[in-house]
N, C-alpha and C positions, 0 to 999 in steps of 0.2 A: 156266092159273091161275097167278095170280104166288106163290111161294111165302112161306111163313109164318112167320114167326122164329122161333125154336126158343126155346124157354122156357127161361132161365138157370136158373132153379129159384130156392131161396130164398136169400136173400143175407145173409149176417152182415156184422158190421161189427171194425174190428180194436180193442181197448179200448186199446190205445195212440197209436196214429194217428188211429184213425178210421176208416180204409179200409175202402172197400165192394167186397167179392165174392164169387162165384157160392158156394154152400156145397158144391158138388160138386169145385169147383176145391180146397177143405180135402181133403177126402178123395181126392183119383188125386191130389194132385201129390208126395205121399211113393211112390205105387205107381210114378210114372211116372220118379220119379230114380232108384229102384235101379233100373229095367229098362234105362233110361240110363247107369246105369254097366254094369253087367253087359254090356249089346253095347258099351260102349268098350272092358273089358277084352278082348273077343275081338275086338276090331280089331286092338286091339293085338299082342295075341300074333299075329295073321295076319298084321301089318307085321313083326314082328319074323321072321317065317319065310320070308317072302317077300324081306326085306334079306338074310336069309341066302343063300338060297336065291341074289340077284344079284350077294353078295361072292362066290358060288361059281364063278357063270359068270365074274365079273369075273377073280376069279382063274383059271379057266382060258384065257381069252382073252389075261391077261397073260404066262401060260406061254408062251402058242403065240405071243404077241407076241413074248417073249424069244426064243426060238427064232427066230423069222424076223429077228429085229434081229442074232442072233449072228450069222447066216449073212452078213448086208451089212453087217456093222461094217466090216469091214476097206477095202469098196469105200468107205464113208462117209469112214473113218478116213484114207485115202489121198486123197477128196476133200476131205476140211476140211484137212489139209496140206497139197495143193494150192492151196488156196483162203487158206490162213494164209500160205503162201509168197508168192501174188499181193497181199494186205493187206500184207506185211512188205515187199512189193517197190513196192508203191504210196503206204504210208506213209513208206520213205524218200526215195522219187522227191516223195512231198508234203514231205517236210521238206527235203529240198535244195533245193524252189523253195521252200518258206518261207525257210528260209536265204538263199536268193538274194535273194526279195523283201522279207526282213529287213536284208539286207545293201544291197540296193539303195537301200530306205528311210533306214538309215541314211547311205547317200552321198547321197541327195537332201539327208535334213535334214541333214546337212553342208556340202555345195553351198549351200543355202537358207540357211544361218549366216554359211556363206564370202560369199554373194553378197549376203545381208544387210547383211555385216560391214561389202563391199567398197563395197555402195550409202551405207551411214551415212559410211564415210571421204571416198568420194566429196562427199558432202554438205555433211562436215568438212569437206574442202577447200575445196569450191567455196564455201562459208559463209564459210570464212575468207579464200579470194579475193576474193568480192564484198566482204569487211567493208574488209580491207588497201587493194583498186580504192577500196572509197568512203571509207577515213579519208584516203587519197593525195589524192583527187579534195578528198574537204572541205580535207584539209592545202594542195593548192594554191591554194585556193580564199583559205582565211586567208592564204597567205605571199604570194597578190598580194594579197590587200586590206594585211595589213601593209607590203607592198613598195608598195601605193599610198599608203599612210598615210606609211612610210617618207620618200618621195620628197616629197608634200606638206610633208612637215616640214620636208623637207630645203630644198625649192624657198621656204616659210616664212622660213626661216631663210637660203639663200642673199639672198629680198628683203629680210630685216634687215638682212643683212649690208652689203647693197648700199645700203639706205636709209643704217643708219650711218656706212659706207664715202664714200657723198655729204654726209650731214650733219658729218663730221669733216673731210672735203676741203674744202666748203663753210664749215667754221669754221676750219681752217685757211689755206683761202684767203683768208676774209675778217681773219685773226691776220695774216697775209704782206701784205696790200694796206694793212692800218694800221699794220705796221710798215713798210712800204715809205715811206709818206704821214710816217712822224712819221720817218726818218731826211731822206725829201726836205726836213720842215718846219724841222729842223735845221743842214743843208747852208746851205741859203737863210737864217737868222736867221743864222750864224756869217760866211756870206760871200755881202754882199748886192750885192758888185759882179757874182759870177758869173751865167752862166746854164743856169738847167737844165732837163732835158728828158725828161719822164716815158714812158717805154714802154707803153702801154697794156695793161695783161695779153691774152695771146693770142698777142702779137705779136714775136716773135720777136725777140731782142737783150738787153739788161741792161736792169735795171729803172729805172736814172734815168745820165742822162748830162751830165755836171758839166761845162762848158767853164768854164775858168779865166781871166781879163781882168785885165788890170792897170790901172793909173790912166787909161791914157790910152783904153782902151776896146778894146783891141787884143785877141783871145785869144792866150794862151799855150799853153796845152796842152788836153788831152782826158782826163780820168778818170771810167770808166764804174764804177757800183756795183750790186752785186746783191745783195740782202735774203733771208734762209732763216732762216726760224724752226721749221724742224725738228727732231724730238729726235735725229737720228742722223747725223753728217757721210755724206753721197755724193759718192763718187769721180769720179764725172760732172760735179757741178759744177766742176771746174776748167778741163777742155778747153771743156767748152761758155763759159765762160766767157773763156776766148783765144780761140775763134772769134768770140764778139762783140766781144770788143777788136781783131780784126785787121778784122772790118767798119765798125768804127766810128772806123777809125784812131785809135784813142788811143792815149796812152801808159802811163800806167797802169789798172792793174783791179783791185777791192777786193772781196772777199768779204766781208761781215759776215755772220755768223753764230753764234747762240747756243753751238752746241756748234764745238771747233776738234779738223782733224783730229788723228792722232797725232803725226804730225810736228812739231806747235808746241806749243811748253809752256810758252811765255806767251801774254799778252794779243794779240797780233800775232804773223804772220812770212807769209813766203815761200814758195808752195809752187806748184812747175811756172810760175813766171814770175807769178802770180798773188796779190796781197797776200792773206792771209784774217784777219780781224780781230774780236775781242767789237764789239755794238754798245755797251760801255761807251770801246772805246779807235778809234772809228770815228771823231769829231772832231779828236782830238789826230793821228792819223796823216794826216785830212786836210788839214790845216795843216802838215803838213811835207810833204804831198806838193807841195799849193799853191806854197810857199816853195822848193821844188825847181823845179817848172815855170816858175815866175817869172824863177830865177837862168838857166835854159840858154836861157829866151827872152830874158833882156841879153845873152845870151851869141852868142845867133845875130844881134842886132841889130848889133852891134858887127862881127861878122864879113859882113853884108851889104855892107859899105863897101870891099871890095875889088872889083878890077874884073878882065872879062875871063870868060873861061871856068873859070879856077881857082874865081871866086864862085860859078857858078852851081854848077860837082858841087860843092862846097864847100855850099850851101844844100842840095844836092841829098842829097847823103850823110846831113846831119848831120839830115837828116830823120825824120822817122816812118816815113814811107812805105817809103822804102829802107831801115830799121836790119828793120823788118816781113817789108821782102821777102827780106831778108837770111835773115829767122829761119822763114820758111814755108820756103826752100831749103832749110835746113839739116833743117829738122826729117824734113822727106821726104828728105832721105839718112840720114837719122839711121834713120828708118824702114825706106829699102829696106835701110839696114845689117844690121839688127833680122832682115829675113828674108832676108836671106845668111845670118845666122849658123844661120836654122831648116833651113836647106836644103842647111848644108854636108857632111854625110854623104854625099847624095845628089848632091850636084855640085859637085866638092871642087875641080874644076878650073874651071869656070866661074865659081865663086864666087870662086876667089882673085885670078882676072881682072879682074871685075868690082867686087871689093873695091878693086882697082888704081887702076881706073878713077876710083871714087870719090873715096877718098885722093888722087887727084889733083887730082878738083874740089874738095873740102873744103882744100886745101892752097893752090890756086890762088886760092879767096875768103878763105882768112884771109891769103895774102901779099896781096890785093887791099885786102883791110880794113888790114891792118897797114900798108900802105904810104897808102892814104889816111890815114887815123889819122895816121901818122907826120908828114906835112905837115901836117895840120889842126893835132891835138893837142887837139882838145876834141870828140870822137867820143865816144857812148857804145857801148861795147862790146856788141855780141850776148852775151847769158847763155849762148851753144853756143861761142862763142869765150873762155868766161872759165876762168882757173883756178879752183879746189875755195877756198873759204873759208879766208882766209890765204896763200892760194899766188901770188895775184896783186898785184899797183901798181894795173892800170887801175880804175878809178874804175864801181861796180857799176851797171848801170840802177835808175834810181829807181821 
């Protein structure tokens, strides 16, 4: 039989809530808290006797504890200073390798600074080798291009130099070939019996060559002229100048030129056998050279008309040819003179010899000169046989 609920009883209700329960539950639940307290208070006091009762044992147990602990202290007390000695021997053996490997640390990161340091200088370095390598390399890089630049300037300017160089030689050539043309156009208008003969530029000799004619159509003489219309006398033209007069057998040779060396201090003179003269005083001097050539060609004519051998060196002598050859002699002992005199330290005996020597040809052609002269009497004198200006009689080459 399944069993049967037990009947609550009657049921109140609470007038304050409302709560519904059993009416029996009113009446045991004041009986059932004091009995409720009543076995808590003798729990209680049984825990309290029973704690007691275990502080007791406690405390005897801690007795006999101390007791057994007093008797092994000492083996303890001798094992934990044993055991504090082995910590105090293992703690400094631990801080000596700390130390060490504090120490070592510290040479590492030091090392590692230094090699740092050493790697960044290195870098410095080599940073500033490569920068110095590549400003050298770019610097020479500019100093041949400036030094190509340089050189094109240069080579620039050398062809200016050279175009001008031609265009001034070429205008001065062409200033020399028209003063050449208007002194020949002069010559010829003042003396139209003569004949003249132009050099063509190139060609080696004086630039116009004057033969002198008298009435009857005969020439007289030979006067070569050269034209320079540069700003500076050169010392060159003079010799070159006798070597064209002694090619061209003339008698005399005129320099006209703008400027006169220093040696003349007028309009005209004399230099090294050579007339040099202004093209203002180039006319007048050529009429009195004319007027000279004139008179020594009546002069040899007149002397033609003797007979025999006496005429012929007598033509011979009072020639061109021979007074020329006279003076090319001289000149080249004049010359080797020149260098005896350079060589007389060095060969003081041979050269006084050889000076001998000479003095004796130089001695032997002026008695040779003097003694033709002396028969003739209308010789002109070699300028190597002449006295100084004022010192001599004989009559000067024209």
């Amino acid at each position: 039989m399944s069993a049967q609920p037990q009947d609550p009883g009657p049921v109140v209700a609470c007038p304050g809530c409302g709560h519904r329960f059993p009416l029996t539950q009113v009446l045991v639940g004041p009986i059932e808290a004091k009995v409720a307290r009543r076995l808590e208070a003798e729990y209680e006091t049984r825990a309290r006797q029973r704690e007691q009762e275990e502080g007791r044992r406690i405390a005897d147990a801690v007795a006999q504890a101390t007791k057994k602990a007093l008797a092994g202290q000492a083996v303890e007390v001798k094992s934990l200073r044993e055991q504090v000695a082995e910590q105090q021997q293992a703690l400094a053996a631990t801080q000596e390798a700390e130390l060490a490997l504090r120490k070592r640390t510290r040479e590492l990161e030091a090392r590692e600074k230094a090699l740092a340091l050493d790697v960044e200088r290195q870098v410095a370095e080599r940073t500033k080798a490569v920068e110095e390598e590549t400003a050298k390399r770019i610097g020479d890089q500019h100093r041949l291009k400036d030094l190509e630049k340089d050189k094109q300037l240069a080579d620039t300017r050398q062809q200016l130099e050279d175009a001008t160089r031609k265009l001034r030689q070429g205008s001065q050539q062409t200033q020399g070939e028209v003063a050449e043309r208007d002194l020949e156009d002069q010559l010829r208008q003042a003396f139209p019996l003569d004949r003249f003969e132009a050099i063509a530029t190139g060609v080696r000799g004086a630039d116009i060559l004057q033969r002198v004619v008298d009435q009857r159509g005969q020439v007289c003489g030979t006067i070569i002229w050269e034209r320079k219309n540069a700003k500076n006398f050169a010392d060159t033209w003079i010799p070159k100048l006798r070597d064209d007069q002694r090619a061209a057998h003339a008698e005399l040779a005129v320099l006209v030129s703008a400027t006169l060396p220093k040696e003349v201090t007028t309009v005209f003179g004399k230099v090294g056998g050579v007339w040099v003269a202004t093209p203002a005083a180039a006319l007048p001097l050529a009429a009195a050279f004319r007027h000279e050539l004139l008179e020594i060609s009546r002069a040899r004519i007149v002397a033609e008309g003797q007979a025999g051998k006496e005429t012929a060196v007598l033509a011979y002598v009072s020639g061109t040819v021979f007074r020329q050859r006279i003076e090319a002699v001289l000149d080249a002992i004049i010359g080797m003179v020149d260098d005896l005199e350079k060589e007389r330290r060095a060969i003081e005996t041979h050269w006084a010899r050889r000076r001998q020597q000479h003095a004796l040809i130089t001695a032997a052609i002026a008695g040779m000169w003097g003694d033709v002269s002396g028969i003739t009497g209308t010789l002109l004198t070699p300028k190597q046989l002449q006295l100084p200006a004022g010192g001599g009689s004989d009559k000067e080459a024209a």
